[in-house]
N, C-alpha and C positions, 0 to 999 in steps of 0.2 A: 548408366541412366541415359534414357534421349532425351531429346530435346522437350517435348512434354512434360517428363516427368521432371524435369529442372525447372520447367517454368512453373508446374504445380507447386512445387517445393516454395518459390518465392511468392506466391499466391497464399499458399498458409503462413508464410512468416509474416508478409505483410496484414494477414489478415489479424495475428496474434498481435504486430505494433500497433494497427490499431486498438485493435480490444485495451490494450496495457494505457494507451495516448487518453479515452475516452474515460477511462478509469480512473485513472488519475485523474482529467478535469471533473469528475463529478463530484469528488472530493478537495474539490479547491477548497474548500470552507470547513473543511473537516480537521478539527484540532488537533492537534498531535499525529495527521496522517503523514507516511515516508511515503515518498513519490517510488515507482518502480522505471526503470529504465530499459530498451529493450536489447541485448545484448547477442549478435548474430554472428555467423561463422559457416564459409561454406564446406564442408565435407560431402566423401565418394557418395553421400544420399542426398545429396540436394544442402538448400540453404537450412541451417536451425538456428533458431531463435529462443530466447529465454529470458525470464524476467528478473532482473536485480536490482535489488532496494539500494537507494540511494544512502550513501554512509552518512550526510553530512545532518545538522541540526536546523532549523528552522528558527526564525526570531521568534522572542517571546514580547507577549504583550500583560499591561499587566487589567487588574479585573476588580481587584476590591475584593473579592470573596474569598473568603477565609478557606476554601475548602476546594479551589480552582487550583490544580498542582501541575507544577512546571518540571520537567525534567532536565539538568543541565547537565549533561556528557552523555555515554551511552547508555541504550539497555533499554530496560521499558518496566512499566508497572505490569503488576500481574491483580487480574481480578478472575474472579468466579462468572458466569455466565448463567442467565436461568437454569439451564439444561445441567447445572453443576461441573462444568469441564472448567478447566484452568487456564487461563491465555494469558500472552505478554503485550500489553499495547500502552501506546504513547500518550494517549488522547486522556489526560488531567483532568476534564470537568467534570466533577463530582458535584454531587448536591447530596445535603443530608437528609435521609427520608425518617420516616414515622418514627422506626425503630432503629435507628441511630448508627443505621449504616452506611456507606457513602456510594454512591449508585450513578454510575454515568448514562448517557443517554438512548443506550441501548438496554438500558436492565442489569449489566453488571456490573458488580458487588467487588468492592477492592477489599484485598486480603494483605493481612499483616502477617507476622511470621506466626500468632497463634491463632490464625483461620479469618474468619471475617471481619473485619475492623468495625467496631463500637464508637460513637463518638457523640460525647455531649456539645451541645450547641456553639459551645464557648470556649470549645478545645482548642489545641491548637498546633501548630505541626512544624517541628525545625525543618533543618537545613538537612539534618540526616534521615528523616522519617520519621523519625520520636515521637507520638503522639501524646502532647502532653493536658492533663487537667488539673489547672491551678497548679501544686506542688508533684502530683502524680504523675509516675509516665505509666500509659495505656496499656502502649502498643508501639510497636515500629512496621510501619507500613514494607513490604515485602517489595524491592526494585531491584534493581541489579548494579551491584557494588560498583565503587568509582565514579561513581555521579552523586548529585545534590540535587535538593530541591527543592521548589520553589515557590512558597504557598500564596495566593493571590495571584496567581501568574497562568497565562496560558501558553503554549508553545503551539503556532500556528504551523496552519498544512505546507508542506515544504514545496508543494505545486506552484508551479510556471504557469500560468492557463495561456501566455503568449505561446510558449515555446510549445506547448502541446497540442496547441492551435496548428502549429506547423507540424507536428509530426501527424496530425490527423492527417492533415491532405497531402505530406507527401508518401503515408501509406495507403491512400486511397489511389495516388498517382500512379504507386509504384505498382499497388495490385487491378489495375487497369491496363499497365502497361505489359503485365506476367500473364493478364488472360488475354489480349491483341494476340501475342507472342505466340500464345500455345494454339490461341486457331488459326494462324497464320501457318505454323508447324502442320497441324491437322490437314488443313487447306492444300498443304503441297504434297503429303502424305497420299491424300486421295488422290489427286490428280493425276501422282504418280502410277497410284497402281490403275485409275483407269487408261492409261496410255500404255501400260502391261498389257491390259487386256485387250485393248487395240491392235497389236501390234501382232498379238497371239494369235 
């Protein structure tokens, strides 16, 4: 690679930490969000970049609401999405709609191990997902083994808005400094061949 396309290279990775920097702070307040970090490596094609979720947990806070679930170790809840597709996410706040399903703020629908979970007003929901009414158990809400959970509770977005503050600008720095470079490159580039042609 020459010198252009090295510097092009650190222009797109810079431009992907940002993208990942910005992304993460718009979800500072987003419950149950994992922050992504951006993780680079220079190889024979230039710099690459990639995004990886932060392993750790977020504090919980708690909420009063019976139906506000906290996740405590790993893994994630799984709910259903309008569109019917199946996803794994972190983000607890459930509210119970009309028909007694538990529906977070985007429209999906949390599922227990027999499809979508049912719940009467005054249900209530252990430590292992058990959803229980009065003496009856419902349901067991669908998470991923080796965690617990935590009803009344929120588990907050794992965002830095400080720390991401700084990686905003210093991949705005860096991808300012990656295009000076490459028309500086450019710059000596031409001048060169027109002194070729001078000389010819």
């Amino acid at each position: 690679m020459d010198g252009i396309a090295w510097a092009a290279s650190a222009m797109r990775a810079a431009q992907q930490r940002l993208d990942i920097a910005t992304d993460n702070l718009a979800n500072a307040q987003t419950d149950g969000f994992t922050r992504l970090f951006a993780r680079g490596r220079i190889t024979e094609n230039g710099v690459q970049l990639r995004a990886v979720p932060w392993r750790g947990y977020a504090a919980l806070r708690p909420t009063q609401r019976p139906f506000d679930l906290a996740l405590v170790g790993p893994g994630a809840f799984f709910v259903q999405t309008p569109t019917g597709a199946r996803i794994a996410s972190r983000d607890g706040a459930f509210e119970r709609s009309t028909s007694g399903t538990l529906v977070d703020r985007r429209g999906n629908v949390l599922l227990g191990r027999h499809g979508v979970v049912h719940v009467a007003a005054d249900a209530q929901i252990d430590v292992h997902g058990v959803v229980h009414e009065n003496t009856a158990v419902i349901d067991t809400i669908a998470h991923t083994p080796h965690s617990r959970i935590r009803s009344g509770w929120l588990e907050a977005s794992s965002v830095d808005s400080i720390s991401e503050m700084i990686d905003v600008m210093s991949a705005q720095r860096t991808f300012e400094m990656a295009e000076k470079t490459a028309a500086a490159i450019d710059s000596t580039h031409q001048k060169a061949a027109q002194n070729v042609a001078t000389l010819s």
